[in-house]
C-alpha positions in Angstrom: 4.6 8.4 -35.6 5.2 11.5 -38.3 1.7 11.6 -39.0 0.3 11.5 -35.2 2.6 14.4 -34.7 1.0 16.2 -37.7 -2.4 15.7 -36.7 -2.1 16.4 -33.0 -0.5 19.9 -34.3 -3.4 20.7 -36.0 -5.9 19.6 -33.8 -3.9 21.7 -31.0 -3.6 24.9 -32.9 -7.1 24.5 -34.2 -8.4 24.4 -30.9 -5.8 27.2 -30.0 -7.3 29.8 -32.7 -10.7 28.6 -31.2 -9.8 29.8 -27.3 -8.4 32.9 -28.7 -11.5 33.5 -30.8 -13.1 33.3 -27.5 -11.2 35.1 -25.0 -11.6 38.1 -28.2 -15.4 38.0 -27.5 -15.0 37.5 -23.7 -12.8 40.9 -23.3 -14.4 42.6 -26.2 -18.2 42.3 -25.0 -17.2 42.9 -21.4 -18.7 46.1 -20.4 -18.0 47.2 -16.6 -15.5 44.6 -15.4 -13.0 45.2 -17.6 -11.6 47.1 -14.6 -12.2 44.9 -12.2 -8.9 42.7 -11.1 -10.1 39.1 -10.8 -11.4 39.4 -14.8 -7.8 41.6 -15.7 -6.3 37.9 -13.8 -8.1 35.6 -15.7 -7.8 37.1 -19.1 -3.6 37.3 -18.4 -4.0 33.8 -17.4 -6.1 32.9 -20.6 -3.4 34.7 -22.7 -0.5 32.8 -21.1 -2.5 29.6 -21.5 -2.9 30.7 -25.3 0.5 31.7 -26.2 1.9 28.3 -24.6 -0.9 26.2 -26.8 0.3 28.0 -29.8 3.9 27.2 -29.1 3.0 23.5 -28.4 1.0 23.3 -31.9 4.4 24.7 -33.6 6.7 22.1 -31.8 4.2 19.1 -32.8 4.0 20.5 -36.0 7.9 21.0 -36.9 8.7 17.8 -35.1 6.4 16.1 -37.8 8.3 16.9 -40.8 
């Protein structure tokens, strides 16, 4: 069960670094609707979506060793 915790935490925060990576791109190569509300929403959603992944991968992680 140690191990399936291990690689579940890196599977998660691999996939993590890969949705940030993305919503980096997605905001940076947005050029007029970086006003607009319904992208400001869905990038705050993305973030809070990220930031709760990342925790997860820790947890899975540290409850591994």
């Amino acid at each position: 069960m140690r191990i399936l915790h291990i690689v579940t935490g890196v599977a998660v925060l691999l996939a993590t670094f890969a949705f940030g990576h993305r919503l980096y791109h997605f905001s940076t190569h947005a050029e007029g609707d970086v006003r607009n509300p319904i992208f400001l929403a869905g990038m705050t959603l993305g973030v809070i979506v990220w930031i709760l992944s990342l925790v997860g991968g820790f947890l899975l992680l540290r409850r591994g060793r």
